[in-house]
C-alpha positions as CSV (number, residue, x, y, z in Angstrom):
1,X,34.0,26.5,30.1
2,X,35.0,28.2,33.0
3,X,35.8,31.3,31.8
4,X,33.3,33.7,34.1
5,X,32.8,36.5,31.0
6,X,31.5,33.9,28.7
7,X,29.4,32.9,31.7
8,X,28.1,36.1,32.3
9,X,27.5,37.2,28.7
10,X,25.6,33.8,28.4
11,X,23.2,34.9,31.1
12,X,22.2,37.9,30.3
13,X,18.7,38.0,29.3
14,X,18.4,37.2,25.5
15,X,16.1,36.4,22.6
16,X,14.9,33.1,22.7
17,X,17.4,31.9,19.8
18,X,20.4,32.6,21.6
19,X,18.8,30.6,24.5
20,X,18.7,27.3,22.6
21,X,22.0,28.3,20.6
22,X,23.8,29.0,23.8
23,X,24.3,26.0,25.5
24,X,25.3,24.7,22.4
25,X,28.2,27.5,21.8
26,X,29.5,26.9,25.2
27,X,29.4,23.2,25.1
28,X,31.5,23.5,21.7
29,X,33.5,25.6,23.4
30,X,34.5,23.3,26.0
31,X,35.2,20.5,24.0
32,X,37.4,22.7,21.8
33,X,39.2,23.8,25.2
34,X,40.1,20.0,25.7
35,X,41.1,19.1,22.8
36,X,43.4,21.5,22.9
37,X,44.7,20.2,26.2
38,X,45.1,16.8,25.1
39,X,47.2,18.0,22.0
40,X,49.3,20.0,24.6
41,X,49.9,16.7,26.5
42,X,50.7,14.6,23.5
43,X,53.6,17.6,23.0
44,X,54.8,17.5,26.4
45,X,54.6,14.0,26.0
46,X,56.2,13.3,23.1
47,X,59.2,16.2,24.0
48,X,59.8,14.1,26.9
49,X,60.0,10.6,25.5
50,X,62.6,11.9,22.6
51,X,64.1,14.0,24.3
52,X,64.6,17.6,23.1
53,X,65.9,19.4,25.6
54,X,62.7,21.1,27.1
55,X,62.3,21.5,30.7
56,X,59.3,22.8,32.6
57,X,59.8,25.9,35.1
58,X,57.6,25.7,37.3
59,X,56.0,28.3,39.5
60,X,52.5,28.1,41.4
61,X,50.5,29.9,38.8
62,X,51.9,28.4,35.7
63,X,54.2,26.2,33.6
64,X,56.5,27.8,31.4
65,X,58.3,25.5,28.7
66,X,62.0,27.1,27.7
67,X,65.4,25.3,26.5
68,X,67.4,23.3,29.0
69,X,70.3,25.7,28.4
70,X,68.4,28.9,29.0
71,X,69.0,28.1,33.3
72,X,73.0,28.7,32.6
73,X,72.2,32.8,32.7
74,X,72.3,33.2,36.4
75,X,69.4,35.3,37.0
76,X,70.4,36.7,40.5
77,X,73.3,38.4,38.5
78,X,70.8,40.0,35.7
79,X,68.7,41.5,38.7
80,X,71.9,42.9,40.5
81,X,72.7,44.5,37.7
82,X,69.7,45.5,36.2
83,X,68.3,47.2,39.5
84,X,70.5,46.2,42.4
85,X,67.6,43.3,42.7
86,X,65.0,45.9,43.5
87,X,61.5,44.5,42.6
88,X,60.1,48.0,42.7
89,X,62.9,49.6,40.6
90,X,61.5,51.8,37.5
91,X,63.8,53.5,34.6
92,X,61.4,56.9,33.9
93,X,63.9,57.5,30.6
94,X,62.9,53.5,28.8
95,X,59.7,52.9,31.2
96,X,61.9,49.9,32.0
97,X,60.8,48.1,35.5
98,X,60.8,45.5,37.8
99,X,64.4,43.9,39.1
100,X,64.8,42.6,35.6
101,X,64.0,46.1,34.2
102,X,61.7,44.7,31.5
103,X,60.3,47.5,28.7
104,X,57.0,46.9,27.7
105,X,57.7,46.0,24.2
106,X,60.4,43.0,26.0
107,X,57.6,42.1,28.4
108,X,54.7,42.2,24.7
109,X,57.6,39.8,22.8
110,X,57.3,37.4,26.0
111,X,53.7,37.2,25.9
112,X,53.1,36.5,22.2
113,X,55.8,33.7,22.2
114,X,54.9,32.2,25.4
115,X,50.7,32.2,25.3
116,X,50.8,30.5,28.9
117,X,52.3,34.2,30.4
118,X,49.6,36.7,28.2
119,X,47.4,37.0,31.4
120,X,50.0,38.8,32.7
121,X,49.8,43.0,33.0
122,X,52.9,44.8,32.5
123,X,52.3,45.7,36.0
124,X,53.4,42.2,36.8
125,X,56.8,43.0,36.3
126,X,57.3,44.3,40.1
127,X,56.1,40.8,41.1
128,X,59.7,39.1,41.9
129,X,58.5,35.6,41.3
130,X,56.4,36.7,37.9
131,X,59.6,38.9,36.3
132,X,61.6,35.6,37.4
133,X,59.3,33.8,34.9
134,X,59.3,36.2,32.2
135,X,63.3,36.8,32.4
136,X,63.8,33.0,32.0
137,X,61.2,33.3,28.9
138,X,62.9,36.0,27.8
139,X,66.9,34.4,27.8
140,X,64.6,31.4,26.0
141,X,63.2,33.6,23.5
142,X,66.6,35.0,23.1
143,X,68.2,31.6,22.4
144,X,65.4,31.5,19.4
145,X,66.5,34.5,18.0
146,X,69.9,33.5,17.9
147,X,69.4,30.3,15.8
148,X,66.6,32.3,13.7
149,X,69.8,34.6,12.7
150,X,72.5,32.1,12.6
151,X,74.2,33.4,15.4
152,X,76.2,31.6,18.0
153,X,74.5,31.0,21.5
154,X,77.6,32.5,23.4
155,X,77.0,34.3,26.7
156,X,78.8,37.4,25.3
157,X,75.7,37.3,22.8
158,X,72.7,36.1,25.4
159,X,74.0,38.7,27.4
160,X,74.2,41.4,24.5
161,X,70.9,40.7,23.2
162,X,69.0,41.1,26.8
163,X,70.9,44.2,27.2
164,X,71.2,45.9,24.0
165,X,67.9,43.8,22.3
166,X,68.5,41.3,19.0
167,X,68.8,44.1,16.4
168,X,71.8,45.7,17.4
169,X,73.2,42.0,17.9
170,X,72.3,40.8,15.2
171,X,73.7,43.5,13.2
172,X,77.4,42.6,14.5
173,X,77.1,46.2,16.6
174,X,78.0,45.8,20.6
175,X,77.4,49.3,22.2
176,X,79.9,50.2,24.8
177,X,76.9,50.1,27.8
178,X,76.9,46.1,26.2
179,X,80.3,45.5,26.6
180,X,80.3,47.0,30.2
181,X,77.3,44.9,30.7
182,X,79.0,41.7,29.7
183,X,82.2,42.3,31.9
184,X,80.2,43.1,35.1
185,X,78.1,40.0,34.9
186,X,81.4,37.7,34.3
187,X,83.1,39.8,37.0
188,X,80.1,39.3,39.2
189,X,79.9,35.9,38.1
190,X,83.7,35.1,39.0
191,X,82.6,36.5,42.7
192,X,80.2,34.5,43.3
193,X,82.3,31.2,42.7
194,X,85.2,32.0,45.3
């Protein structure tokens, strides 16, 4: 186990029991820690042999696994219009930040569905290259959602949903700042491909 808390906690000076059972709860949880990696092989594995549309995006920290489809959003655009692609940009009214303006309850939804980004603090969300990761988690998680409700997996609704959150979406309700939102990425969008 390489986890330097355990470690620690292990070494601190104990009654003799938990000297003999120590080595013993460590080396347990090691092998727990591998079997758990082989299992997460065997899905990767398996995921790429039939394939079902995963794809890894990788960074040099981590590996996040997110639908094929969840690259069409064009992240630049989100970050222009979220923050004029400012890394350090913070919204005081939602406690929104980062150039992807993620909220803290967005950047908590990430981290519970995507296990391999929890050892990320809020304060991550000014890191460009770790927002980039949790926005492209995000648009994943998003695509979930939409199948969960039996909605369609339109742009308009991707879109809608990162800017207005699933509820409202779901609900058939499209706020006017959504709308707006929508035509400025397509118009932003249609700029970029002349």
């Amino acid at each position: 186990m390489n986890d330097p808390f355990i470690k620690a906690y292990l070494n601190i000076s104990k009654p003799d029991w938990s000297k003999k059972i120590a080595p013993k709860v460590l080396a347990y949880m090691e092998k727990e820690e591998k079997r758990k990696q082989k299992i997460r092989s065997a899905f990767i594995l398996i995921g790429s042999i039939i394939g079902v549309g995963i794809i890894c995006l990788f960074s040099s920290c981590n590996m996040v696994r997110v639908p094929a489809h969840a690259g069409e959003i064009d992240l630049r655009i989100i970050a222009q219009i979220e923050s004029s692609g400012n890394p350090k940009a913070y919204n005081a009214k939602s406690g929104a930040c980062g150039m992807y303006q993620f909220t803290p309850i967005a950047w908590l939804d990430v981290q519970q569905n995507f296990p391999e980004l929890a050892k990320y603090p809020f304060t991550s969300a000014y890191e460009p290259q770790v927002a980039r990761l949790f926005a492209k988690a995000y648009f994943a998680l998003i695509d979930r959602y939409l199948r969960h409700f039996g909605l369609e997996n339109t742009l308009s609704n991707q879109l809608a949903c990162y800017n207005q959150g699933i509820g409202l979406t779901r609900k058939g309700i499209l706020s006017k700042e959504s709308r707006d939102y929508i035509a400025k990425y397509k118009r932003l969008l249609c700029q970029e491909k002349v």
